[in-house]
N, C-alpha and C positions, 0 to 999 in steps of 0.2 A: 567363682572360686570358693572353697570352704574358707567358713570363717572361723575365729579362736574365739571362744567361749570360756569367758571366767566365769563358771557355776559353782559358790563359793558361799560356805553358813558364814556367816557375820551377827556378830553384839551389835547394837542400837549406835554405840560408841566408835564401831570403824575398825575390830580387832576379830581377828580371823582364828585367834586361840590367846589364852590369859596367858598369865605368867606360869612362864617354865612346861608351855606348850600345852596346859592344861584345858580341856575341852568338853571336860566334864557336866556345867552348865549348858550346854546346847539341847535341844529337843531332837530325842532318838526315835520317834513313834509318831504316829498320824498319816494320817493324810496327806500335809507334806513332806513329809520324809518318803512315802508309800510312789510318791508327785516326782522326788527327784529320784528313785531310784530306777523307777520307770524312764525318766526322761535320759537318765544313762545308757540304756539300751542300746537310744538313735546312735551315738557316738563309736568308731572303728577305732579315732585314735588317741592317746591321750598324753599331752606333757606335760613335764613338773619339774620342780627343781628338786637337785639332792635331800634336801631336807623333807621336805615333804613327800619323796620316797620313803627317805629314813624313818620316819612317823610311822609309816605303816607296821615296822617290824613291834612295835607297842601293843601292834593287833594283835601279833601270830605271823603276821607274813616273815619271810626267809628270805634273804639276802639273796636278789637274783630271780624271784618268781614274778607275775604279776599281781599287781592290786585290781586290776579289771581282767579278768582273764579271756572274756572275749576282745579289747581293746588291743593297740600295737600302742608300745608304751616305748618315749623320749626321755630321757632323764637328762636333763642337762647339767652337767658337773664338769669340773675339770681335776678334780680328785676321788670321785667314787669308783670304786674295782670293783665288778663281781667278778668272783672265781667263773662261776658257771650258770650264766645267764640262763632264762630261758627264750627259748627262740623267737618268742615278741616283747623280748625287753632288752633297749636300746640306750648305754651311755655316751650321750653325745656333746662337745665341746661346747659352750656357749655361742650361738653365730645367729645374729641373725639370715646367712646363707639359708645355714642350716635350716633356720624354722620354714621360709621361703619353699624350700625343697621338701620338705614334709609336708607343707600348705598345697603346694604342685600336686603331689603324690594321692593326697588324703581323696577318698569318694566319700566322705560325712563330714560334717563339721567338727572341728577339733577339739576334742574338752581339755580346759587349762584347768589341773587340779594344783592349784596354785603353787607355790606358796609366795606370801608377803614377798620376798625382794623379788622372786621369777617373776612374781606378776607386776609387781613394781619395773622389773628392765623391760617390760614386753611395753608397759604403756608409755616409760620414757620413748620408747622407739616405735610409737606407734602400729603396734602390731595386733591389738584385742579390739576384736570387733564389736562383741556382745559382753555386758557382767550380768551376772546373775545371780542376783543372791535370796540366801534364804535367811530372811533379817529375823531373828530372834529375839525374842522380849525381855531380853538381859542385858547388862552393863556390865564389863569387864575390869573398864578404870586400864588397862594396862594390859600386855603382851603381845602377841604379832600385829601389825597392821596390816587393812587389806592390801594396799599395796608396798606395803615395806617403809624404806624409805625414801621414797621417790618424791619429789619437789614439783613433778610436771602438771601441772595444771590440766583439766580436762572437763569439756562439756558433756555431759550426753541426757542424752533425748529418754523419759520412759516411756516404754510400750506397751508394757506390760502387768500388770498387777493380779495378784492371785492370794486369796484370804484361807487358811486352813485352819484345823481346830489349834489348840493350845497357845494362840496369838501368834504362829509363825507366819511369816508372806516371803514369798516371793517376788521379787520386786525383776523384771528385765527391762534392761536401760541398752542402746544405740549408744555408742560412742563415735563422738563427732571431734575429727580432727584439722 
């Protein structure tokens, strides 16, 4: 079965954007960045919570389009409207059914483009298979945590390690439930 993949920049400190969503100190350029964007490719599908939809419109993106436009895109909110989606972007209730029947559906493994509490309810419930991050050689002190605010406690195993220029790594960890 596909698994859910939290592939996610993180600060040294555990915070997935500073204060007031700011993201401005992450490294935008190299080799790893050149690493994850490639590695977006493999993925068809991809979900997220409201907020981190909403981020994207900071880009340029428009209410309704996708942020991966080859991806089929989950948003799960239970207050976000688009007027006028486009045909592989999906507002869907928070359920864990839901994610289950998407995991059913899915032929690639499924990128969790976070955010903090989405990825925070997915681990409370057991649901992220893989994290993956791109640990950056900054301190935040404060702003999103990688997983929100979640209390759950969690092992997991690393498997993987990968060293780019400007100090960034990627780090992928198994998580063991």
């Amino acid at each position: 079965m596909p698994e859910i993949i939290y592939y996610v920049a993180s600060s040294l400190d555990g915070f997935i954007a500073g204060p007031n969503e700011d993201v401005s100190k992450y490294i935008y350029e190299g080799s790893g960045v050149e690493k994850y964007l490639a590695d977006l490719q493999h993925f068809q599908t991809v979900i997220m919570g409201r907020k981190t939809y909403e981020f994207g419109y900071k880009f340029g993106m428009k209410p309704g389009q996708p942020a991966y436009p080859h991806m089929t895109h989950h948003i799960f909110s239970d207050t976000l409207k688009l007027d006028h989606p486009a045909e592989n972007v999906h507002v869907e209730k928070r359920s864990l059914e839901r994610i289950n029947e998407i995991r059913e559906a899915a032929t690639t493994d499924i990128y969790l483009c976070g955010g903090g509490e989405f990825a925070g309810w997915l681990l409370d419930n057991g649901m992220i298979d893989q994290l993956k991050i791109k640990l950056n050689p900054i301190v935040l002190g404060s702003g999103v945590r990688l997983f929100g605010n979640s209390l759950t406690p969690a092992l997991l195993e690393l498997t993987q390690t990968e060293s780019f220029d400007y100090g960034l790594q990627i780090l992928t960890y198994r998580l063991k439930y």
